[in-house]
Backbone as CSV, one residue per row, in Angstrom:
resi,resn,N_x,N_y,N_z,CA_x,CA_y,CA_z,C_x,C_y,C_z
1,UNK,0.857,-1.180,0.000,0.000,0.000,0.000,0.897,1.234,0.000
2,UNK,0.304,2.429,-0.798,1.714,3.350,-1.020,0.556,4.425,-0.438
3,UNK,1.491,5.402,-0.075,0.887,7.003,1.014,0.368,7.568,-0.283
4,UNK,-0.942,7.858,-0.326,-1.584,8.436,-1.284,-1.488,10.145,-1.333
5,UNK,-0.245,10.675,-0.480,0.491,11.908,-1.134,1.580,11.899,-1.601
6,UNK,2.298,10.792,-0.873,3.607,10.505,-1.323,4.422,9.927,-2.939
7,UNK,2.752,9.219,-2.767,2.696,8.360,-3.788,4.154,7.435,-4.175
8,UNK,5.046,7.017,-3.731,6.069,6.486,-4.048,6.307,5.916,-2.452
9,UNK,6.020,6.110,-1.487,6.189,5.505,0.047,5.518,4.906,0.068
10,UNK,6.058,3.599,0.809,5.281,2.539,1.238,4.762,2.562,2.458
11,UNK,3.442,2.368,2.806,2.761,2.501,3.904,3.325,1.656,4.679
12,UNK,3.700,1.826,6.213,3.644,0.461,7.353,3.278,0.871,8.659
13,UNK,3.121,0.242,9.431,2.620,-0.455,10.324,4.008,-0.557,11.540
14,UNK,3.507,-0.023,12.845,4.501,0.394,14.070,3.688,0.559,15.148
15,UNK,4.283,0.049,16.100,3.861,1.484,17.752,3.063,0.007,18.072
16,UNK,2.593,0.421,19.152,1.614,-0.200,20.018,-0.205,-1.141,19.309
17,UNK,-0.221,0.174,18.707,-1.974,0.217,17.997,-1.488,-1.757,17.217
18,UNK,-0.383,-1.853,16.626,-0.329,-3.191,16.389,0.228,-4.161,16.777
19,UNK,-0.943,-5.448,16.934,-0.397,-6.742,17.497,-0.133,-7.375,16.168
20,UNK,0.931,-8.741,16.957,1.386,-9.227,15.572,0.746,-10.173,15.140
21,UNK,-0.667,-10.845,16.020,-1.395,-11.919,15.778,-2.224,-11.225,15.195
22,UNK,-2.992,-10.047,14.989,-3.600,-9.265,14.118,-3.427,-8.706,12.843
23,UNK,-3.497,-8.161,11.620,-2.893,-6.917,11.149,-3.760,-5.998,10.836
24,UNK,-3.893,-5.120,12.590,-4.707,-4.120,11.767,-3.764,-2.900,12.748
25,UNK,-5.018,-2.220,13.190,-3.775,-0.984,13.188,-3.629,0.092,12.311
26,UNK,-3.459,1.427,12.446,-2.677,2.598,11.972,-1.685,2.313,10.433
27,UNK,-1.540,2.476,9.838,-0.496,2.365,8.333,0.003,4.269,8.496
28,UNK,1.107,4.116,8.344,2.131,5.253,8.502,2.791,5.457,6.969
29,UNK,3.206,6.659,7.218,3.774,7.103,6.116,4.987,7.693,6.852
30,UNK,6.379,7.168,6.553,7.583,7.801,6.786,8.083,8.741,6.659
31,UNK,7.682,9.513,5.132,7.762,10.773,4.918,7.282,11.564,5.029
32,UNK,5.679,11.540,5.001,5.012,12.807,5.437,4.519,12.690,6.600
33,UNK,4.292,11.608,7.268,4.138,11.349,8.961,2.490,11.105,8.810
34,UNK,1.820,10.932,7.374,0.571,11.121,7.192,-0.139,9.597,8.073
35,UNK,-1.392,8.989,8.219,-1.838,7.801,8.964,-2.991,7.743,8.123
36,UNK,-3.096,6.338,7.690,-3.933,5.297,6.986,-4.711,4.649,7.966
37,UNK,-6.158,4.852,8.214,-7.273,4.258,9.387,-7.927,3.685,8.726
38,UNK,-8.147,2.075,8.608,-9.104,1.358,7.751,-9.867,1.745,8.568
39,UNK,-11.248,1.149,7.520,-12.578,1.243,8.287,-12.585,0.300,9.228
40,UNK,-12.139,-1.058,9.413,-12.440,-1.322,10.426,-11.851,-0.939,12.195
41,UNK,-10.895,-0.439,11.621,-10.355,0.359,12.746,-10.755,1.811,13.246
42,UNK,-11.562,2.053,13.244,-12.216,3.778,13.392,-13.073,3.469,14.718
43,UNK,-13.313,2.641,15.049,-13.909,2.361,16.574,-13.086,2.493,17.304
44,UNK,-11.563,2.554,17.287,-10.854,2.389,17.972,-9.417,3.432,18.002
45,UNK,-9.821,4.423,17.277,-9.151,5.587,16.758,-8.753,6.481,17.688
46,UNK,-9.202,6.387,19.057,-8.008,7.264,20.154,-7.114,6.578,20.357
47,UNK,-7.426,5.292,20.570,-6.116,4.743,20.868,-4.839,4.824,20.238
48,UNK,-4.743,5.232,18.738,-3.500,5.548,17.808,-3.086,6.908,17.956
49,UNK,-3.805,7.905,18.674,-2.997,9.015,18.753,-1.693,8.720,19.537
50,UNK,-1.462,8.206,20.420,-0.195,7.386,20.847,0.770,6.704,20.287
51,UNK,0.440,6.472,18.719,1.365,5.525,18.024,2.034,6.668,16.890
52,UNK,1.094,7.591,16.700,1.355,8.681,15.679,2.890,8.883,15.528
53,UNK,3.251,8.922,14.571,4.970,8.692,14.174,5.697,10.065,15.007
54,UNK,6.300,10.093,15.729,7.329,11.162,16.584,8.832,11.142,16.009
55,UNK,9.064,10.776,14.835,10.576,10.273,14.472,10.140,11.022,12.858
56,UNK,9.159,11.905,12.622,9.171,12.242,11.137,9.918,13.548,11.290
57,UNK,10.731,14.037,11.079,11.192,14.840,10.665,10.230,16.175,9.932
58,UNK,9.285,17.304,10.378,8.209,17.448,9.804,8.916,18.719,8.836
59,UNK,10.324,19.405,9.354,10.576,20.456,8.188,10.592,20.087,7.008
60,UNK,10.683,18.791,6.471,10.877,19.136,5.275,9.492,18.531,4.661
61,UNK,8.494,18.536,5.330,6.860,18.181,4.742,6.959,19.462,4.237
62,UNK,5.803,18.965,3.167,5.620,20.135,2.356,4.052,20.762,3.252
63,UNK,4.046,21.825,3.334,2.913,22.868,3.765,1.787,22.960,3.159
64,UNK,1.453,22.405,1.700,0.512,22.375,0.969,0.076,21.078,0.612
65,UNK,0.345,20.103,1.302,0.041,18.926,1.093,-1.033,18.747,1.502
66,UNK,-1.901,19.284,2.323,-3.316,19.599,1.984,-4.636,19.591,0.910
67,UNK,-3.733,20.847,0.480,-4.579,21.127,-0.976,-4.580,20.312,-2.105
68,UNK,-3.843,19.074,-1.638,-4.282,18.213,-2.977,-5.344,16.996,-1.981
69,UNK,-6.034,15.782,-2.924,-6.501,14.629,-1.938,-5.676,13.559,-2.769
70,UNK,-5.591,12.524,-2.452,-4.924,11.265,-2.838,-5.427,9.559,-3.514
71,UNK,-5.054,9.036,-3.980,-5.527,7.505,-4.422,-5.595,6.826,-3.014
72,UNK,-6.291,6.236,-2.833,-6.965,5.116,-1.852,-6.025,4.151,-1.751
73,UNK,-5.241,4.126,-0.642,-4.086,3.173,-1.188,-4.343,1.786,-0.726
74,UNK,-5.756,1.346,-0.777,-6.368,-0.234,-1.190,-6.314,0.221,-2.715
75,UNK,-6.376,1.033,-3.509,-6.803,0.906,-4.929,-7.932,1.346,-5.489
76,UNK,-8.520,2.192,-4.508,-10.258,1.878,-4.637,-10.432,3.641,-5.485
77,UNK,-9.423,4.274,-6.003,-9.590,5.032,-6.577,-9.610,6.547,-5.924
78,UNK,-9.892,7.933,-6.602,-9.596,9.266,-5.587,-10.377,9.096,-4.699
79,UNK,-9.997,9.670,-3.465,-10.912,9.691,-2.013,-11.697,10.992,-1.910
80,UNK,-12.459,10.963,-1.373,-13.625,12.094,-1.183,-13.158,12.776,-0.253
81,UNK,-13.121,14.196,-0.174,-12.564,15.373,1.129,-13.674,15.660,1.655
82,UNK,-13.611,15.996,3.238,-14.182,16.693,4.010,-13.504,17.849,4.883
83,UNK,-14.147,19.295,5.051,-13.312,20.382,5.454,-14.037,20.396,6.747
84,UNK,-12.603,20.274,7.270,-12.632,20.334,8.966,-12.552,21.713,9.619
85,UNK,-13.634,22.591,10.104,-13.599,23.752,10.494,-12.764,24.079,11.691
86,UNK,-11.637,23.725,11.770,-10.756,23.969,13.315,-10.061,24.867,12.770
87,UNK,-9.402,25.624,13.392,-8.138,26.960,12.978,-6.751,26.253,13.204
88,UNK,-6.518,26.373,12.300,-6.632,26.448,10.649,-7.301,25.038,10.483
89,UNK,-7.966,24.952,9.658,-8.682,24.748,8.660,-8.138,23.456,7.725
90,UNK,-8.747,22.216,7.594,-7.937,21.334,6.975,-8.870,20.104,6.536
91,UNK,-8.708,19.484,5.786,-9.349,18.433,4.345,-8.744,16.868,5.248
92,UNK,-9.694,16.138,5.414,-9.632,14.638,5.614,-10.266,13.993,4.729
93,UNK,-9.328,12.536,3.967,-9.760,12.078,2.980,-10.342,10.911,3.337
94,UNK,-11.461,10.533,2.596,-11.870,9.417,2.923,-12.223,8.557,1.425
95,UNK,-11.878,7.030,1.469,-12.398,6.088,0.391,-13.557,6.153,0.678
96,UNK,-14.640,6.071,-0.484,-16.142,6.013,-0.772,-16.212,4.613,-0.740
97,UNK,-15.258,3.982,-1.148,-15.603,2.356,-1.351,-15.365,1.309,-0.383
98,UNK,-14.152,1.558,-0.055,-13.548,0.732,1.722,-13.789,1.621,2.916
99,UNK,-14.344,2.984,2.685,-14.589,3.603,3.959,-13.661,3.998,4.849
100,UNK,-12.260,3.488,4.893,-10.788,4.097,5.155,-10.408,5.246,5.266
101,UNK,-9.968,6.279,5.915,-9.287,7.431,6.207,-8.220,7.917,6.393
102,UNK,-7.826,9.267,5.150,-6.391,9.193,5.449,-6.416,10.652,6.437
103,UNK,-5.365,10.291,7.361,-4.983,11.868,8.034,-3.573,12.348,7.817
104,UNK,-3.248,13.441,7.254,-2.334,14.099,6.969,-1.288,14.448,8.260
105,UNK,-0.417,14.519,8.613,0.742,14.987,9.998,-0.360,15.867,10.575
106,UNK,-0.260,15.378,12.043,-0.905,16.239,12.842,-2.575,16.213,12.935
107,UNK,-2.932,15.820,12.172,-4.774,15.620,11.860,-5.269,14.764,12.439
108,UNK,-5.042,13.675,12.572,-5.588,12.369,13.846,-5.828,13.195,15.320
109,UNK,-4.199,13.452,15.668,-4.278,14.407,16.793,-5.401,15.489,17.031
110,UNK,-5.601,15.982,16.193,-5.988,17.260,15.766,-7.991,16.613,16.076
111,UNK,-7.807,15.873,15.828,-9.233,15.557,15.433,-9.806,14.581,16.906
112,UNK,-8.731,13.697,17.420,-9.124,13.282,18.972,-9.520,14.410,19.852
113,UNK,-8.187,15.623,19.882,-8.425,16.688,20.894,-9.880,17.259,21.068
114,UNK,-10.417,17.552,19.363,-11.410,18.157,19.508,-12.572,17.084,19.674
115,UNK,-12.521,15.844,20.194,-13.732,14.918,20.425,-14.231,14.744,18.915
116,UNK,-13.636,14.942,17.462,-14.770,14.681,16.676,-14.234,13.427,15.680
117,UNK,-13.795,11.895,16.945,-13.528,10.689,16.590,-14.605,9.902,16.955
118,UNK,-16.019,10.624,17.415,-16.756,9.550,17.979,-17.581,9.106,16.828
119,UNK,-17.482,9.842,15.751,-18.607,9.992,15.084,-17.962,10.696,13.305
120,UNK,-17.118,10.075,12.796,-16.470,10.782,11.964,-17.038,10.744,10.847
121,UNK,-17.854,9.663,10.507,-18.915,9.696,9.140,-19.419,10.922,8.673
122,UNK,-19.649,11.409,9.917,-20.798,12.548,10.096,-19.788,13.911,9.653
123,UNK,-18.873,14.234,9.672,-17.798,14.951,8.379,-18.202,15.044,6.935
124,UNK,-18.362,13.949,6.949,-18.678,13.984,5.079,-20.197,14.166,4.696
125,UNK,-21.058,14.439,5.330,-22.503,14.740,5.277,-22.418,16.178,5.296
126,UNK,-23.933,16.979,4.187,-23.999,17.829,3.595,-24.472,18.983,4.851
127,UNK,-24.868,18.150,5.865,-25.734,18.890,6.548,-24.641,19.464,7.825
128,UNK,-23.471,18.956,8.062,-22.679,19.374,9.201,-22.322,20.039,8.192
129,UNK,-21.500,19.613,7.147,-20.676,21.026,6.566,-21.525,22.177,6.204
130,UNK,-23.178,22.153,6.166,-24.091,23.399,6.105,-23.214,23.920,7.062
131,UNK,-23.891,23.468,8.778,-23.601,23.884,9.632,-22.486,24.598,10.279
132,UNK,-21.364,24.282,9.975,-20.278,23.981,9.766,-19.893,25.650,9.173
133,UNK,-20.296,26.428,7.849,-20.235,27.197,6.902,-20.962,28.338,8.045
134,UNK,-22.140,28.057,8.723,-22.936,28.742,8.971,-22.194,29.684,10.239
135,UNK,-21.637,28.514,10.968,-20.844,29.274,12.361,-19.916,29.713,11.791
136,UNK,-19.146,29.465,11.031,-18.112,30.330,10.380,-18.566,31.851,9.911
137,UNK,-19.392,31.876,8.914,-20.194,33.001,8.671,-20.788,34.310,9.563
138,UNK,-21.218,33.171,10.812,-21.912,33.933,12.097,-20.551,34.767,12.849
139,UNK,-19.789,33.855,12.978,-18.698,34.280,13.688,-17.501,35.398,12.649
140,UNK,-17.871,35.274,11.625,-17.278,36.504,10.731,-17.642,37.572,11.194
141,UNK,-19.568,37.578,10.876,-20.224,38.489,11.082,-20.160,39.481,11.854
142,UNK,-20.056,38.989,13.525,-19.891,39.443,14.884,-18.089,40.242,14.649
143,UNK,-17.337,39.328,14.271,-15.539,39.962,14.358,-15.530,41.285,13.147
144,UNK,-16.380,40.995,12.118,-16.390,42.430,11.458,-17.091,43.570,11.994
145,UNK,-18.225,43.269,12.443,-18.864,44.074,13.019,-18.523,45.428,14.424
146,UNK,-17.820,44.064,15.021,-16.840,44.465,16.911,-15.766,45.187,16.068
147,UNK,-15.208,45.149,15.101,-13.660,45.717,14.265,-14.345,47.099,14.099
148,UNK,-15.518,47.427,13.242,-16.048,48.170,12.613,-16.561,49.918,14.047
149,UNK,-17.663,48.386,14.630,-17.971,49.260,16.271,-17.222,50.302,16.795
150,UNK,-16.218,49.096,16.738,-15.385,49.104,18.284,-16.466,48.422,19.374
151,UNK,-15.652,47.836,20.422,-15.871,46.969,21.654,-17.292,47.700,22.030
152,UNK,-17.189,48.769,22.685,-18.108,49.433,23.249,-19.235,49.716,22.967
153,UNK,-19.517,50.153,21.282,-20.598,49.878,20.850,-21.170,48.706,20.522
154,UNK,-20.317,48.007,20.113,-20.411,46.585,19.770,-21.261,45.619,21.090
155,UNK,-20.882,46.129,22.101,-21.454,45.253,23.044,-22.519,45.679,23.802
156,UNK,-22.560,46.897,23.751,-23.964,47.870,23.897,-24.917,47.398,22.920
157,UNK,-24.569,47.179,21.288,-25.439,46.778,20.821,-26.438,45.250,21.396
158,UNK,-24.992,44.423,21.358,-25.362,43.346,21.720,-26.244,42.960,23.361
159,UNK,-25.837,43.580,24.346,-26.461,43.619,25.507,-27.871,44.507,24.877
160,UNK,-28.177,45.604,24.623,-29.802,45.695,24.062,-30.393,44.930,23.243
161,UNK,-30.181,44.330,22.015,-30.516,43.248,21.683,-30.774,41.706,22.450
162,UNK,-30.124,41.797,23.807,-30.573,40.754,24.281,-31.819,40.992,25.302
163,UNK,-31.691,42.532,25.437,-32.809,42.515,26.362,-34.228,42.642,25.449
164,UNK,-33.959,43.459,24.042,-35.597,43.521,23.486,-36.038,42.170,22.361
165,UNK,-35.171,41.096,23.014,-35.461,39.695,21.931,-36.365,39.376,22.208
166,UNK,-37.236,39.471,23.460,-38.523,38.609,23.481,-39.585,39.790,24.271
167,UNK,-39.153,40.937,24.245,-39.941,42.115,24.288,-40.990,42.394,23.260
168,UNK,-42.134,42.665,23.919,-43.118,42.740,23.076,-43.051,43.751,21.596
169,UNK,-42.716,45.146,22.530,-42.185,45.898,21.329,-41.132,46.251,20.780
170,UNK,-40.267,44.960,20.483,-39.571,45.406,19.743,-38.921,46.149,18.527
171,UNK,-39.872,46.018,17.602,-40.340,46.621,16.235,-40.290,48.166,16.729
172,UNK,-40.840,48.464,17.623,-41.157,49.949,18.094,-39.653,50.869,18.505
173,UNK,-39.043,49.582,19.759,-37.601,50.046,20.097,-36.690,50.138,18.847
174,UNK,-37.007,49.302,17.462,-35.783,49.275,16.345,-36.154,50.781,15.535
175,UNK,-37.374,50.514,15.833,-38.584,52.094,14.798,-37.424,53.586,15.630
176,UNK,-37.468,53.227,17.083,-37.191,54.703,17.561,-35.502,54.926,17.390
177,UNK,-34.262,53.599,17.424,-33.003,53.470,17.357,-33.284,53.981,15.835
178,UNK,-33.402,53.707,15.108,-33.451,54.240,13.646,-33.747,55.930,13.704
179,UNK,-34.560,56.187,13.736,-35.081,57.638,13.872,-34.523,58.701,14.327
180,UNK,-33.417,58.244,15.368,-32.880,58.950,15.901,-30.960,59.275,16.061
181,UNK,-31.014,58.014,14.686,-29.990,58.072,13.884,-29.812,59.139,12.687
C-alpha cells in the first residue's frame, strides 16, 4: 500500500496500535508522517494518537500537502474530502468504497483533541458542513462588526438586543433606534 500523497512511500505499520497476531492498526507514512485508518479500525481511533509517528522529521513536509486529496491506497480510486472547520482549517480524505481514512501529519491528533472521533462519518454529510459554513459566517459576522464598532458599541449593541429579543415591542424600540440616527 503506497501514502496516497507521497505516492512512491510505502505505507507500514509500528507502535503499540499493532499486534502481531492481528494486522490491523494505523499504516504510517515515513515521509510525510501522514496515517492510513481502515474502516475497520475507526472504533478504535483514540487509541492511535499514541502511536502517531514522533521520528518524522516534519521540516521538510511540504505545507501544501493539503490542498491536494490522494488515491486510496487499497486501490479503490480518488478519495472524497471533508473540510474540517478547526483553525486552521484542513481536508480529511476518505475512500467512498472501503470507507478508510487518510490523516495528513498532525490531523488524527488534531481531530481526537477536539472529540470529533466519535462519530467521523458525520464529516462527510452535507448537513454538518451546512452547519459547519454557517458558524463560520456567524462568527465573521460578529468579528467584522466588533472591528467596525469598536468593543463598546459593539457590546452595547449586543447587551440591548438581548434585552428587546422577546420584548413585546420590539419593532417599536428598532422604529425609535433608527429615527434617531
Amino acid at each position: 500500500m503506497k501514502c496516497p500523497k507521497c505516492k512512491d512511500i510505502q505505507l507500514s505499520r509500528k507502535g503499540k496500535a499493532m499486534s502481531p497476531e492481528r494486522h490491523s492498526g494505523p499504516l504510517f507514512c515515513t515521509s510525510c508522517g501522514g496515517v492510513w485508518v481502515s474502516n475497520n479500525d475507526l472504533d478504535r481511533i483514540s487509541e492511535f494518537s499514541s502511536v502517531v509517528s514522533d521520528d518524522i522529521d516534519i521540516s521538510g513536509i511540504e505545507k501544501d500537502r493539503d490542498s491536494m486529496t490522494g488515491l486510496c491506497p487499497n486501490g479503490h480510486g480518488i478519495m472524497i474530502r471533508a473540510k474540517v472547520h478547526l483553525e486552521p482549517h484542513f481536508y480529511l480524505e476518505k475512500c467512498s468504497s472501503c470507507g478508510g481514512i487518510w490523516f495528513d501529519y498532525g490531523e488524527l491528533n488534531r481531530i481526537i483533541e477536539n472529540n470529533l472521533n466519535e462519530n467521523l462519518a458525520m464529516l462527510w454529510t452535507l448537513s454538518w458542513q451546512k452547519i459547519q459554513r454557517e458558524e463560520k459566517g456567524k462568527e465573521y459576522y460578529h468579528n467584522l462588526n466588533k472591528e467596525l464598532l469598536g468593543d463598546d458599541i459593539y457590546n452595547s449593541l449586543l447587551e440591548l438586543s438581548r434585552k428587546l429579543k422577546d420584548h413585546p415591542h420590539q419593532l417599536r424600540a428598532l422604529a425609535l433606534l433608527h429615527h434617531e440616527l
